[in-house]
Chimera marker file (.cmm) of the C-alpha trace (Angstrom):
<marker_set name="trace">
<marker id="1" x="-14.056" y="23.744" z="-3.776" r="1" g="1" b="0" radius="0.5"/>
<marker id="2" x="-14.575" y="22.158" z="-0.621" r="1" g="1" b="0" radius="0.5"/>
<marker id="3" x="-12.099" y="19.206" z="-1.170" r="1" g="1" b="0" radius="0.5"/>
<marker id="4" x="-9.314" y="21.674" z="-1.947" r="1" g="1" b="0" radius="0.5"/>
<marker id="5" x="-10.480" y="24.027" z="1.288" r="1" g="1" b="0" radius="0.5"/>
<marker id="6" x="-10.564" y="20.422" z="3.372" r="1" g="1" b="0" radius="0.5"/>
<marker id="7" x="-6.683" y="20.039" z="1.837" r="1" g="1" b="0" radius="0.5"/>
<marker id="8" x="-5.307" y="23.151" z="2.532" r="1" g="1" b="0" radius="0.5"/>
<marker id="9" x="-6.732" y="22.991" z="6.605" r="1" g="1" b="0" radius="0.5"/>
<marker id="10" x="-4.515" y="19.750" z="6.570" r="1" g="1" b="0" radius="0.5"/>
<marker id="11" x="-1.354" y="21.549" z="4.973" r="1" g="1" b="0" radius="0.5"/>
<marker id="12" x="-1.729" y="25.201" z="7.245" r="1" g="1" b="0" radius="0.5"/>
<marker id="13" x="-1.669" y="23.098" z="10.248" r="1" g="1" b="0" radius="0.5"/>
<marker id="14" x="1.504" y="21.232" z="12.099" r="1" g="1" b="0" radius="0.5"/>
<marker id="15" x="1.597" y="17.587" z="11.059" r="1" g="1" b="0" radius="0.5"/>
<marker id="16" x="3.025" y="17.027" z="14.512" r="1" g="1" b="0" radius="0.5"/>
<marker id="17" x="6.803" y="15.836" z="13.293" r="1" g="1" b="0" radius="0.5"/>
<marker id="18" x="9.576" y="17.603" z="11.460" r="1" g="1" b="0" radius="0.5"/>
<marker id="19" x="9.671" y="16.841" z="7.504" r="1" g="1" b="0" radius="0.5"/>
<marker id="20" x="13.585" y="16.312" z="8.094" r="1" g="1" b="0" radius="0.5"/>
<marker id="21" x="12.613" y="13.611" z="10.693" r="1" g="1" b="0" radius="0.5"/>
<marker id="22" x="11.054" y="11.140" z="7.950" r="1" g="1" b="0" radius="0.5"/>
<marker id="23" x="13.829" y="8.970" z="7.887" r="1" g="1" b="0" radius="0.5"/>
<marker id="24" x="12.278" y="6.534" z="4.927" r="1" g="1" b="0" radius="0.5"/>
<marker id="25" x="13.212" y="6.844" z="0.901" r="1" g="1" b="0" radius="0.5"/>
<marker id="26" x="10.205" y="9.363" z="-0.511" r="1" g="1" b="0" radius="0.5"/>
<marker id="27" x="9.890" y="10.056" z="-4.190" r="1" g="1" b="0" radius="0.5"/>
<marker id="28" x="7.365" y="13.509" z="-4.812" r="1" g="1" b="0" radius="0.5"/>
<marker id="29" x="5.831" y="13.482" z="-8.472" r="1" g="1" b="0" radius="0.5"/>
<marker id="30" x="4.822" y="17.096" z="-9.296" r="1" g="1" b="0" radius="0.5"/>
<marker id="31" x="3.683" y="18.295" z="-12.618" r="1" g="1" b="0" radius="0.5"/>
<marker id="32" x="5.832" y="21.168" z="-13.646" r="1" g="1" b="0" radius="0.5"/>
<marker id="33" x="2.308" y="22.443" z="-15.435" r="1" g="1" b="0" radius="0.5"/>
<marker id="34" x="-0.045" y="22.393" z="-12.006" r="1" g="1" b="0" radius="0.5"/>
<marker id="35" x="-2.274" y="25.271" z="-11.549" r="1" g="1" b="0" radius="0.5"/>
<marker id="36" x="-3.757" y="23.926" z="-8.676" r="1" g="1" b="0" radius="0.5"/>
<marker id="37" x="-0.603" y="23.559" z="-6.074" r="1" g="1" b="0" radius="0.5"/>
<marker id="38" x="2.854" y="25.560" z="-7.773" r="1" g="1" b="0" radius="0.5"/>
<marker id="39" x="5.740" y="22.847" z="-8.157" r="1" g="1" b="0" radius="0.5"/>
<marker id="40" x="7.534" y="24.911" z="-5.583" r="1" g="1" b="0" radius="0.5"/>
<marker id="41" x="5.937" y="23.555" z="-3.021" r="1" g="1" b="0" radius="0.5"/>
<marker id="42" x="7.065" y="19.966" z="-3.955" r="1" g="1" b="0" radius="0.5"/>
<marker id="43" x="10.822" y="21.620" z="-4.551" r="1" g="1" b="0" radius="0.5"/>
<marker id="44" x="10.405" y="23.135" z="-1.027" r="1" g="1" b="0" radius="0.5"/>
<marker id="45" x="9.259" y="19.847" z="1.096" r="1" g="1" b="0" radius="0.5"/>
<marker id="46" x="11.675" y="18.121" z="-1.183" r="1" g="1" b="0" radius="0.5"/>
<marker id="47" x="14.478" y="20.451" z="0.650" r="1" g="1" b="0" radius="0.5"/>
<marker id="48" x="13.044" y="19.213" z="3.974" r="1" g="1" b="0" radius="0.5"/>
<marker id="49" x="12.861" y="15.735" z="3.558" r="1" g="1" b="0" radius="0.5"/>
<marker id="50" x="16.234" y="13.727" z="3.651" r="1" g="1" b="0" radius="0.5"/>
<marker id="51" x="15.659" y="10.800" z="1.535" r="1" g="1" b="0" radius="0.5"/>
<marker id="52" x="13.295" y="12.874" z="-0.980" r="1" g="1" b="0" radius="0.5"/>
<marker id="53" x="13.488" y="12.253" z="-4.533" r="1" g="1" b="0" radius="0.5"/>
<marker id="54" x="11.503" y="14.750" z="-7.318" r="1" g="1" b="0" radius="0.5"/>
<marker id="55" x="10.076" y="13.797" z="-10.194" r="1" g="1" b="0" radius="0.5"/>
<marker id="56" x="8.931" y="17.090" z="-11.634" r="1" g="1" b="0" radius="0.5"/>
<marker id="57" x="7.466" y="16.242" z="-14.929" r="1" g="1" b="0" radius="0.5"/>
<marker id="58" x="7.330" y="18.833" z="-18.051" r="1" g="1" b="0" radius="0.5"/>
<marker id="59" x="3.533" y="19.127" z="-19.737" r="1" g="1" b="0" radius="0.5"/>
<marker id="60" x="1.612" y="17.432" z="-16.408" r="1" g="1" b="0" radius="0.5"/>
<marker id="61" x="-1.048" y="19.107" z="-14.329" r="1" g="1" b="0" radius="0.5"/>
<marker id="62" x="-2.271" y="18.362" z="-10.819" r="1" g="1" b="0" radius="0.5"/>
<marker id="63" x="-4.565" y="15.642" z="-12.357" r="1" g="1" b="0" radius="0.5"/>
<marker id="64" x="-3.631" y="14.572" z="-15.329" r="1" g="1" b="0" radius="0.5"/>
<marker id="65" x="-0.025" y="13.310" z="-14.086" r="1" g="1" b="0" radius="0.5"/>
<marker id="66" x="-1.997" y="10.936" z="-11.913" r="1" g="1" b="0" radius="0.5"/>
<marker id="67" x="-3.387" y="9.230" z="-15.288" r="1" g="1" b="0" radius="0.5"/>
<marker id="68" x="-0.609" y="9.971" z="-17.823" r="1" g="1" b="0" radius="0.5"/>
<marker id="69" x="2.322" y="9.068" z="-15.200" r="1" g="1" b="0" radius="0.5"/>
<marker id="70" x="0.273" y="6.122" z="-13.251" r="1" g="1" b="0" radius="0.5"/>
<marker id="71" x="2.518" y="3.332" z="-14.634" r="1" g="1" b="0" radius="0.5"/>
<marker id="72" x="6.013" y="5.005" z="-13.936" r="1" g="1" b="0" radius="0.5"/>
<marker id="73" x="4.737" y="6.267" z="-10.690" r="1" g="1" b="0" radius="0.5"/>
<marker id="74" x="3.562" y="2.389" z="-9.808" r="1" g="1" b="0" radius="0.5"/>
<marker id="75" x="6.887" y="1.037" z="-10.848" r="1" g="1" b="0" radius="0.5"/>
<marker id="76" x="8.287" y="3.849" z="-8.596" r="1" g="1" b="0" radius="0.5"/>
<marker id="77" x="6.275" y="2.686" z="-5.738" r="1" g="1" b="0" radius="0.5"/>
<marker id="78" x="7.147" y="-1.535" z="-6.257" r="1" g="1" b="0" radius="0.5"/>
<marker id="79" x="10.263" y="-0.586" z="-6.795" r="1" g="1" b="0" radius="0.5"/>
<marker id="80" x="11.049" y="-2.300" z="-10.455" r="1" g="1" b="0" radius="0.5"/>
<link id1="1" id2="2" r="1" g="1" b="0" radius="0.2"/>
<link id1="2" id2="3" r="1" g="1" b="0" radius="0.2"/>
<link id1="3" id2="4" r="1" g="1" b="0" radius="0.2"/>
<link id1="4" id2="5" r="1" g="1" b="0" radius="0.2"/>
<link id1="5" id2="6" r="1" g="1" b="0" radius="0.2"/>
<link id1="6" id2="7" r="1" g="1" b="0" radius="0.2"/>
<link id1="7" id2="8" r="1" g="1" b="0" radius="0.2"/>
<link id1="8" id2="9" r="1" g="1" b="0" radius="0.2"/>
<link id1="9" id2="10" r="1" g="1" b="0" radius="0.2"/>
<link id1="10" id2="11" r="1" g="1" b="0" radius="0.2"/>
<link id1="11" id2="12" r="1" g="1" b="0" radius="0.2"/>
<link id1="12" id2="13" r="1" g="1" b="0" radius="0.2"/>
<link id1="13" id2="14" r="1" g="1" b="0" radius="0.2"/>
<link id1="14" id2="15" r="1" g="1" b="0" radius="0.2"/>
<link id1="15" id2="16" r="1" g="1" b="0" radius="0.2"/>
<link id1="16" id2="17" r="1" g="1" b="0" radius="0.2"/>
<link id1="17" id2="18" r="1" g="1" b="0" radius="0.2"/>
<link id1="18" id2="19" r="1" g="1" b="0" radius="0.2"/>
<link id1="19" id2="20" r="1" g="1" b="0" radius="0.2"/>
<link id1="20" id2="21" r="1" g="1" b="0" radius="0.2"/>
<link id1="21" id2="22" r="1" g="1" b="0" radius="0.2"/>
<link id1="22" id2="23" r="1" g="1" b="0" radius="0.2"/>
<link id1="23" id2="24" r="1" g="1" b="0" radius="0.2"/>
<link id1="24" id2="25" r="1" g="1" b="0" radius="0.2"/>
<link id1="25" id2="26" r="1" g="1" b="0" radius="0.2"/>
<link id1="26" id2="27" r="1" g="1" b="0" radius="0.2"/>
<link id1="27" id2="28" r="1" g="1" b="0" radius="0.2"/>
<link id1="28" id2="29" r="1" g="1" b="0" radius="0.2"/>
<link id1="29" id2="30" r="1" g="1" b="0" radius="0.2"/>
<link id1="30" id2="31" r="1" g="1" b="0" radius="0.2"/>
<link id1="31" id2="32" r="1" g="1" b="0" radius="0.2"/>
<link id1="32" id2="33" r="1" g="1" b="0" radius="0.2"/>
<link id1="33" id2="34" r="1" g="1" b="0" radius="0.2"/>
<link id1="34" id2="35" r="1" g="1" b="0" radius="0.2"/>
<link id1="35" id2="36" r="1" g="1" b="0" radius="0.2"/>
<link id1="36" id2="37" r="1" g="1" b="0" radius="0.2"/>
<link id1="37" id2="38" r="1" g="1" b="0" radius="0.2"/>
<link id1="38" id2="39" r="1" g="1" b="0" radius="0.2"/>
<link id1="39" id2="40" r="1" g="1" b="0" radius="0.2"/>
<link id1="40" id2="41" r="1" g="1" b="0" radius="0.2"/>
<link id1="41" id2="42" r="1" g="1" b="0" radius="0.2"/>
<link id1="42" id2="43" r="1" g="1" b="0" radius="0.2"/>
<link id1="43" id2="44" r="1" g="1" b="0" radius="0.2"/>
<link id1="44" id2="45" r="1" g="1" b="0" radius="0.2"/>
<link id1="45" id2="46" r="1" g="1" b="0" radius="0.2"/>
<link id1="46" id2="47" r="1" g="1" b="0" radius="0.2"/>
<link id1="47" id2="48" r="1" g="1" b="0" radius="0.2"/>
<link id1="48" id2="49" r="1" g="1" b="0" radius="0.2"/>
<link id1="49" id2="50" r="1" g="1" b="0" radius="0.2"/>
<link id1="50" id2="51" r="1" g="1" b="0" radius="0.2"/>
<link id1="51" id2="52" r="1" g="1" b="0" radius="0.2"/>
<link id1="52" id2="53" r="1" g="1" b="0" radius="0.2"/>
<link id1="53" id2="54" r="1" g="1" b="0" radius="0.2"/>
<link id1="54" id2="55" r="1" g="1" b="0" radius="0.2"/>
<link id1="55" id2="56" r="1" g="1" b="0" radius="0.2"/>
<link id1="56" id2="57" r="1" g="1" b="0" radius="0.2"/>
<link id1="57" id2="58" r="1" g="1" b="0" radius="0.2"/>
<link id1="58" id2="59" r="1" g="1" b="0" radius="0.2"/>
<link id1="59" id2="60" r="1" g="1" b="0" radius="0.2"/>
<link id1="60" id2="61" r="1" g="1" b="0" radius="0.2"/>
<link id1="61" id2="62" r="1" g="1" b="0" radius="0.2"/>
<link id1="62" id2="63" r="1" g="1" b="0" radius="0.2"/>
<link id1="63" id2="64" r="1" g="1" b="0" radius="0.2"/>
<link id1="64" id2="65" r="1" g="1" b="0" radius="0.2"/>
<link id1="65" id2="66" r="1" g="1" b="0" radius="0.2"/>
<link id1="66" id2="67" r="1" g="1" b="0" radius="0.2"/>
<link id1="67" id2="68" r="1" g="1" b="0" radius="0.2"/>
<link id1="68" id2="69" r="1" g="1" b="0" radius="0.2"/>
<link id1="69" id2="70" r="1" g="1" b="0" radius="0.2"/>
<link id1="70" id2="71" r="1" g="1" b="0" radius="0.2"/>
<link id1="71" id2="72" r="1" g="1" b="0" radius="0.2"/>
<link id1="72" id2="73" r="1" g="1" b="0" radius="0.2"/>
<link id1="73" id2="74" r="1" g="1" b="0" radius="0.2"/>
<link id1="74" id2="75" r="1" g="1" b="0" radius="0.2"/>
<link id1="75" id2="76" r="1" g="1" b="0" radius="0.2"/>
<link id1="76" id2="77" r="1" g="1" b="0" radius="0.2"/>
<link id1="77" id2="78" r="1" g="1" b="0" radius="0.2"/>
<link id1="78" id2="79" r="1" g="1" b="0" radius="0.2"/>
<link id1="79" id2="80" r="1" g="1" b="0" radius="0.2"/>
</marker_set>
C-alpha cells in the first residue's frame, strides 16, 4: 500500500498551477471498471482541463487498461 499512500500525498496537495491553465491537447484513459481510483475523478479533471480528451473504456481496470489498451493509447500519444 505504500505506492498508492505515496500517490494520494501527491494528489491531496496543490500542484502549484490551475488544471484550466494547461494550455496543451491532454487525452485521460480511465477504465470505466477501476476499483482503485473511481472514473469520476478522470470525468472531474477532465472538466478542468481545456484541451482534455476522455477515453473512458468499458471492461478496463486501473491496471489492466495499461496492458489491454497499450497500443491505442501509444498511437494516441504519436499521434497516428
Amino acid at each position: 500500500p505504500h505506492g498508492i499512500l505515496a500517490d494520494m500525498k501527491v494528489y491531496s496537495k496543490p500542484w502549484g498551477y490551475s488544471l484550466k491553465d494547461v494550455k496543451c491537447p491532454v487525452t485521460l484513459w480511465h477504465g470505466l471498471d477501476d476499483d482503485v481510483v473511481h472514473f469520476r475523478f478522470a470525468q472531474d479533471m477532465s472538466y478542468r482541463l481545456p484541451k482534455a480528451q476522455r477515453r473512458f473504456v468499458k471492461n478496463e481496470g486501473h491496471y489492466s487498461i495499461l496492458l489491454n489498451q497499450r497500443d491505442e493509447i501509444l498511437k494516441d500519444i504519436i499521434g497516428s
